[in-house]
C-alpha positions in Angstrom: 9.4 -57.4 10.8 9.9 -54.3 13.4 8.7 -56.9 16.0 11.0 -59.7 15.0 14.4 -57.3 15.5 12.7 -56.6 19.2 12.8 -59.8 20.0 16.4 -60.7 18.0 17.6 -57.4 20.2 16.8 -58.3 23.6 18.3 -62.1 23.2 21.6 -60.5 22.0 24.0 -58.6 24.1 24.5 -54.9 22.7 27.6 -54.5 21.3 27.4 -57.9 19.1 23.5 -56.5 18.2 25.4 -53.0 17.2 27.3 -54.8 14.6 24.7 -57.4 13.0 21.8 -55.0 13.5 21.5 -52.9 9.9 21.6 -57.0 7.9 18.0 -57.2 9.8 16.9 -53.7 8.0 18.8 -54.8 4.7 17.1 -58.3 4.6 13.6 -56.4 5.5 14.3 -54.1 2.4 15.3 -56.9 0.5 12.0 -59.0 1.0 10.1 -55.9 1.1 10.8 -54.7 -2.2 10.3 -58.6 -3.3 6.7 -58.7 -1.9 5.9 -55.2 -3.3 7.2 -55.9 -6.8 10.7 -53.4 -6.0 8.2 -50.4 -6.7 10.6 -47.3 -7.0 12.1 -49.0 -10.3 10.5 -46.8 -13.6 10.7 -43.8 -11.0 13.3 -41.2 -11.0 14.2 -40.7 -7.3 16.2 -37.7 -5.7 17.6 -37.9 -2.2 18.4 -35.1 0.4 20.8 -35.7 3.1 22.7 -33.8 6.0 22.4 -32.5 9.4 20.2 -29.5 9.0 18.1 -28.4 6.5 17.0 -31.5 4.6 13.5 -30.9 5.0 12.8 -27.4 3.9 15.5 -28.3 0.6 12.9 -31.3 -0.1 10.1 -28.7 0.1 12.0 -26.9 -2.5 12.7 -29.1 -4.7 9.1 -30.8 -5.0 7.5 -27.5 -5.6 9.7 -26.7 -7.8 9.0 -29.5 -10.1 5.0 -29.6 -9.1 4.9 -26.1 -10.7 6.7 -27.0 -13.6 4.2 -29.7 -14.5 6.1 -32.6 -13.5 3.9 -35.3 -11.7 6.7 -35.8 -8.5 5.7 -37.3 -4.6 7.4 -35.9 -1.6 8.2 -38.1 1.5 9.8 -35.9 4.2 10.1 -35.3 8.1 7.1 -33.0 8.2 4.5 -34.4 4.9 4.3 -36.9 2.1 1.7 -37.0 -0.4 1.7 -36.1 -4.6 1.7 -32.9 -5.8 -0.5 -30.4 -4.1 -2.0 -33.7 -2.1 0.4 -33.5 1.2 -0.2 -35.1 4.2 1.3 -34.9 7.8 3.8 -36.7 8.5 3.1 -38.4 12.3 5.3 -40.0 13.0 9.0 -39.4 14.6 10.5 -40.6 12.0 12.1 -39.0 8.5 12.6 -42.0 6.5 10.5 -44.5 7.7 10.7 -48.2 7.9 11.5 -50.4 4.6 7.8 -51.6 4.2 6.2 -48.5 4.9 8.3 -46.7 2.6 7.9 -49.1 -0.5 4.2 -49.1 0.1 4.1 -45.3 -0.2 6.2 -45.8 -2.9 3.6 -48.4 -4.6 1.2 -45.4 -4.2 3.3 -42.7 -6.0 3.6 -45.1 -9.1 -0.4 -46.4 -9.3 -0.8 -42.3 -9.0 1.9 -42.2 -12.2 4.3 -40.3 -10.3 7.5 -39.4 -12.4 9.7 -37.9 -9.8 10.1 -38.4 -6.1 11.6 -36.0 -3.6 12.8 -38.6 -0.7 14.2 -37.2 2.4 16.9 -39.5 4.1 18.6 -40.3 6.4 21.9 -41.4 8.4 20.1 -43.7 9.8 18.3 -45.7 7.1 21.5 -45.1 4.9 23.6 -47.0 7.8 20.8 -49.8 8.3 20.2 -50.0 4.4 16.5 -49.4 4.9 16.7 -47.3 1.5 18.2 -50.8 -0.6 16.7 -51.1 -3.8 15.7 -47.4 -4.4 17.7 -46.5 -7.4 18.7 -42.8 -6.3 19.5 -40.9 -9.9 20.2 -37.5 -7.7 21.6 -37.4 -4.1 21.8 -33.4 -2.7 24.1 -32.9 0.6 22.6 -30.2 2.3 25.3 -29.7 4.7 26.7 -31.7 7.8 27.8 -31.6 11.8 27.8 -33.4 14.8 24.5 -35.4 15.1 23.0 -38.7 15.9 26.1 -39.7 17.8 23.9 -41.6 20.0 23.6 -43.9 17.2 27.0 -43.5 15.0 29.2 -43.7 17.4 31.8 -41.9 15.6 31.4 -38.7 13.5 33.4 -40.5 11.2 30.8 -43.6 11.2 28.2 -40.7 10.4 29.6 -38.7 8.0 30.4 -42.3 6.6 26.5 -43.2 6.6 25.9 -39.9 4.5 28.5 -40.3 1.8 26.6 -43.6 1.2 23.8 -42.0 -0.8 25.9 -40.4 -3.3 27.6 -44.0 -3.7 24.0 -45.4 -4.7 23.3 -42.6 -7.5 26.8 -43.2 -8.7 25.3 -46.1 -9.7 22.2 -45.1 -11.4 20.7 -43.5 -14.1 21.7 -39.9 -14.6 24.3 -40.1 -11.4 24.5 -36.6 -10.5 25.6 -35.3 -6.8 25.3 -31.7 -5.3 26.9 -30.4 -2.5 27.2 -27.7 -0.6 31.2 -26.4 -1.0 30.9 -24.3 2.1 30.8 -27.3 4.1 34.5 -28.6 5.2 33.8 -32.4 4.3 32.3 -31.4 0.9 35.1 -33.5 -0.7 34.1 -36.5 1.0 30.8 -36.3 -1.3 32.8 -35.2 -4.3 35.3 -37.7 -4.8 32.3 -40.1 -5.2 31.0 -38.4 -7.7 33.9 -35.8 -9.6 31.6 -34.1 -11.2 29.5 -33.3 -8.8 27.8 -29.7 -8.8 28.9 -27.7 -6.1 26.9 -24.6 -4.3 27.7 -22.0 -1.7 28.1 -18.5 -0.6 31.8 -18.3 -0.8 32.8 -21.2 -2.7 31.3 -23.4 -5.3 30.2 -23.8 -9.1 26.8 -22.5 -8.3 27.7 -19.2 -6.5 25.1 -16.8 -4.5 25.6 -13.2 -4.7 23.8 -9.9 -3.7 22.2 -11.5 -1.1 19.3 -9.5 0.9 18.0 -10.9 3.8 14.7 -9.9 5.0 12.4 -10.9 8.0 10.3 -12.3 5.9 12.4 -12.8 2.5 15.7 -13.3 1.3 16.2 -12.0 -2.5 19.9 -13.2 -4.1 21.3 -14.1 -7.6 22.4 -17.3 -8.2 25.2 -17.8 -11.3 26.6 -21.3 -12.6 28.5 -20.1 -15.8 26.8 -17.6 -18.2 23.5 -18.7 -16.3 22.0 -16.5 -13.7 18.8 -16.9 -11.5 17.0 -14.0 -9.9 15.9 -15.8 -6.8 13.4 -14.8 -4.2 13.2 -17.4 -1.0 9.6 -16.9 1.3 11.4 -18.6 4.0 13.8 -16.4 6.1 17.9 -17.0 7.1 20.8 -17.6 5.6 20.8 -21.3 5.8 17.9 -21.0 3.3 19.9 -19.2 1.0 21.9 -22.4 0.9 18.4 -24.7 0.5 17.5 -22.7 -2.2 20.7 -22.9 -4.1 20.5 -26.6 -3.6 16.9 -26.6 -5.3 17.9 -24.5 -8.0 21.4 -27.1 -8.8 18.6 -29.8 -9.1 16.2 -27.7 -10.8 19.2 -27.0 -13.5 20.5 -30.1 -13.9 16.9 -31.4 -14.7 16.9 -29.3 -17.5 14.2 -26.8 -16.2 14.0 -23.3 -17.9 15.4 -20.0 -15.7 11.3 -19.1 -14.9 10.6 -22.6 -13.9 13.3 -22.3 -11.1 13.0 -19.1 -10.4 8.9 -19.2 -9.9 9.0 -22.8 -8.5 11.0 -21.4 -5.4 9.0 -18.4 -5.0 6.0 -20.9 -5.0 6.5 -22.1 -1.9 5.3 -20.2 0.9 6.6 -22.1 3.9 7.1 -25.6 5.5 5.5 -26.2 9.0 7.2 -26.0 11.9 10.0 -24.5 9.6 10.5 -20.5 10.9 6.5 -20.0 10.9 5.8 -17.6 12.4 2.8 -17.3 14.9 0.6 -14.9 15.2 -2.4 -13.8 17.3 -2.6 -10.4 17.7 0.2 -9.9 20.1 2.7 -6.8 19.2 5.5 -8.9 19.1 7.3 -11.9 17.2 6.7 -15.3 17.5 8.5 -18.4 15.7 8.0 -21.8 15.7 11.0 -24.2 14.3 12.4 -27.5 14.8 16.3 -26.4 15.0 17.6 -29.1 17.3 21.5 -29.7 16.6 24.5 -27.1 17.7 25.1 -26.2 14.0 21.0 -24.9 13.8 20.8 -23.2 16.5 24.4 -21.3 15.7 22.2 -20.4 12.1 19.3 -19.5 13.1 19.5 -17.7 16.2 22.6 -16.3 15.0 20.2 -14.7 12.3 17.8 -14.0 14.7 20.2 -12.0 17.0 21.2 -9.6 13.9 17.1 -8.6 13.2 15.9 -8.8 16.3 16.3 -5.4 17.9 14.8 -6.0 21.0 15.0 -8.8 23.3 15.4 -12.4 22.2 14.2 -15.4 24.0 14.6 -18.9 23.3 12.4 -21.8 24.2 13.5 -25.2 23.7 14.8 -28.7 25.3 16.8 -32.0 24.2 15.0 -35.6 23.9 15.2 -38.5 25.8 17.7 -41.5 24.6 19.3 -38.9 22.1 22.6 -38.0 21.6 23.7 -36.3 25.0 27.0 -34.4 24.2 25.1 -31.8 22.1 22.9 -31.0 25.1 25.2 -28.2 27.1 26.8 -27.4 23.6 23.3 -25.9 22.3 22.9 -24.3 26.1 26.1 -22.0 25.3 25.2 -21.3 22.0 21.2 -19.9 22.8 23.1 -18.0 26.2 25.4 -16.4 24.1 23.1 -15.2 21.4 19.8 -15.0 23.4 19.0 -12.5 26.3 17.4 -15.3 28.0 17.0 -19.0 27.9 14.0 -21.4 29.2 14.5 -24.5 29.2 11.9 -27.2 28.8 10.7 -30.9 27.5 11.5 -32.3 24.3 10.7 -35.7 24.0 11.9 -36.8 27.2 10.4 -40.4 27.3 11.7 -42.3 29.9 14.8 -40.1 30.5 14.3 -37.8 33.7 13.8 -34.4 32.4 15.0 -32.5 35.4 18.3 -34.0 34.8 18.1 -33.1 30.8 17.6 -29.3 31.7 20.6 -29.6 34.0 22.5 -30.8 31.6 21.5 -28.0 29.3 21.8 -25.3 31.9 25.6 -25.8 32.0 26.3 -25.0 28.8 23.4 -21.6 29.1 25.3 -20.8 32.6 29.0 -21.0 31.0 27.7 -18.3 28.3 27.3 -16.2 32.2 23.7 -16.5 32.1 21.8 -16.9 35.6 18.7 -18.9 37.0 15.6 -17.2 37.5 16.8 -14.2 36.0 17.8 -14.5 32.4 17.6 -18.3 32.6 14.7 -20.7 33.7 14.2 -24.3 34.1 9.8 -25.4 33.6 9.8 -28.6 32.3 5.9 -28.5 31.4 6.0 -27.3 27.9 3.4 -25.4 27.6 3.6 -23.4 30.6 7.4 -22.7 29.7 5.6 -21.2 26.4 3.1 -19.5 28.2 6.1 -17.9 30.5 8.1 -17.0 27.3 5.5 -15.1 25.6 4.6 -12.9 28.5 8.8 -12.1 29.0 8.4 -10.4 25.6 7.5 -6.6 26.8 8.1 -4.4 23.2 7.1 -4.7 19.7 11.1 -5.8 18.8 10.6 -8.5 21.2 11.4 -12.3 19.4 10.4 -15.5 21.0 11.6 -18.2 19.1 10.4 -21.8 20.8 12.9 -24.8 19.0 12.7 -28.2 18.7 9.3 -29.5 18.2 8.4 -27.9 15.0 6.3 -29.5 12.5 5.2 -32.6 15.2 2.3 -33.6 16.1 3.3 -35.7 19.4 5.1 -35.2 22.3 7.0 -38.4 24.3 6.7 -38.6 27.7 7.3 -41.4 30.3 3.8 -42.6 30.7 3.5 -42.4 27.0 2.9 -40.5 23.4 0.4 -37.3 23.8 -0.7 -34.9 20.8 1.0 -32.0 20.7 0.8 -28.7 18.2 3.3 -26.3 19.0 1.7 -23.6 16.4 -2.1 -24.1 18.2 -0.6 -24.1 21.2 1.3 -21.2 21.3 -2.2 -19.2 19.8 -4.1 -20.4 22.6 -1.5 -19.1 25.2 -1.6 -16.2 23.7 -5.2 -15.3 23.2 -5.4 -16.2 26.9 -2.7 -13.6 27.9 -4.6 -11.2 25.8 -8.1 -11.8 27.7 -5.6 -11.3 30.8 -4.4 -7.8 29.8 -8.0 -6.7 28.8 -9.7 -7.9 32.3 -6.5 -6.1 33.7 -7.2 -2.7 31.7 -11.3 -2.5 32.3 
């Protein structure tokens, strides 16, 4: 089928293709789930949307119910797989196509899977690659400017999102959650009034006495007379948020207080998801796939306020990817990083010279300067290599963004493995063989 829209694509001009395009993903899901024997019916299916975050709330929530005994399969951005059997997720893609979904979902129910975790998207909302997966739970994790590339319109893409709660309004226990800190939280509710709301400063499900750690964060989350002493192994703010998600689900499920509270203590980490590296080195080293303006303002806004020492950020903007968000992320890691080096992402057939440009403006307007607190190396590992051997003190932080979890990189002359994690270990041991020779 993917090869059929090619060919429909490139015999019709683009802006006619823009508007009949998603009918060629909803007729694939439509015969798909035909051929396949509509697979997801008899399983109880939660979806996760938003901009940031979607992910490690999946994580969460899958654990959550693997530790409580509940048979449930995960398909994310970073791993899919049943219960404590997850595999990596290749390819560049969250929710994938319509036939390689309902296969996977095919699996999970031959496997007797109850529950599925299921990661998605603006995108397959908007082309209706999802149709025929009777959602019973749709989480909003939050949501910004992204994918305009694609929408068009923020308004066509906050549009696409509000979709998923329209399909569990539909089915079986039809239950939203939302995050009430986020301004277009209505949006969400007024599909579904009685949503459950979460937050910080605003919500049913409120978070209080929030401790932050480098490692940690430790809060209390209270809905009513119920309270939840929660502990979250993933550092940041924003995960306080992911967490509170988890434990809306986790209630509304039915789970007892220890099942939520020990099912998000259970997990440990999500790749590519602040992991931190290390190798010996006497300073910090994380790996995370932050790549919108609203992620980067998070996470290296939490970064700034524990780091003591210097922080520098690594990180670059794909090829044929939304373009307006490039110079806004380049203010945003000037202002709260000490310096900035600028590098591939994905570039595929977009010259990445003229990507870092387009970043540097923004890292330039925060008054940052080239080859002093800013630096353009488009090779991505030697711009790693560079960063780690900026950091001079023990409350040094380099913190490389946008790669993550993935296992490929996108370049013009084509797709080459990449492993940000192994790769950053290698660089440096090798620095650290350096400073030995150096000290003999």
């Amino acid at each position: 089928m993917a090869h059929i829209r090619k060919i429909v694509k490139s015999l019709i001009p683009t802006k006619l293709f823009a508007n009949i395009e998603p009918y060629g993903h909803l007729a694939e899901a439509v015969i798909m789930n035909i051929r396949y024997g509509f697979p997801s019916r008899g399983m109880h299916v939660i979806g996760v949307t938003g901009t940031n975050g979607k992910t490690t709330t999946s994580f969460m929530i899958h654990r959550m119910l693997v530790e409580a005994g509940i048979k449930t399969g995960l398909m994310s951005t970073v791993a899919y797989g049943v219960d404590n059997d997850i595999k990596p997720q290749i390819q560049h893609m969250t929710t994938l196509s319509s036939g390689s979904l309902l296969r996977r979902m095919r699996e999970f129910k031959r496997q007797g899977v109850d529950w599925v975790v299921l990661e998605t998207t603006s995108h397959a909302l908007a082309q209706h690659r999802i149709w025929g997966v009777p959602y019973e739970i749709a989480v909003l994790t939050n949501i910004t400017h992204e994918h305009l590339d694609y929408h068009r319109t923020f308004e066509r893409y906050l549009a696409a999102k509000v979709r998923l709660f329209r399909i569990a309004s539909k089915h079986g226990r039809r239950i939203g959650i939302a995050n009430a800190d986020d301004p277009h939280a209505d949006s969400f509710t007024d599909v579904i009034p009685n949503a459950v709301t979460y937050g910080i400063h605003a919500g049913n499900l409120r978070a209080s006495k929030v401790k932050l750690g480098a490692n940690a964060s430790h809060f209390t989350a209270s809905i009513g007379s119920d309270n939840y002493n929660i502990v979250c192994n993933i550092p940041g703010e924003f995960n306080v948020y992911n967490s509170l998600a988890a434990v809306a689900v986790g209630r509304e499920m039915g789970l007892s207080t220890q099942q939520i509270e020990n099912g998000i203590q259970a997990l440990k980490g999500v790749e590519g998801r602040m992991t931190v590296v290390t190798s010996g080195q006497n300073f910090t080293v994380i790996v995370d796939f932050a790549h919108t303006p609203d992620s980067f303002e998070r996470l290296l806004g939490d970064l700034r306020t524990s780091t003591k020492g210097k922080l520098i950020t690594v990180f670059g903007s794909a090829g044929r990817r939304d373009e307006t968000k490039r110079a806004v992320q380049g203010e945003i890691a000037g202002r709260l990083s000490d310096e900035v080096i600028l590098t591939e992402e994905d570039d595929r057939d977009i010259d990445g010279h003229e990507i870092l440009n387009q970043i540097a403006i923004g890292v330039k307007k925060s008054g940052k300067k080239i080859d002093k607190d800013l630096f353009l190396i488009l090779d991505r590992e030697e711009a790693i290599g560079f960063a780690l051997t900026r950091a001079k003190h023990a409350n040094d932080t380099v913190v490389l963004l946008g790669k993550g979890h993935e296992k490929t990189i996108e370049r013009a002359d084509g797709t080459y493995p990449w492993n940000e994690v192994e790769i950053t270990k290698t660089a440096l041991n090798e620095m650290q063989k350096k400073s030995k020779k150096a000290s003999k």
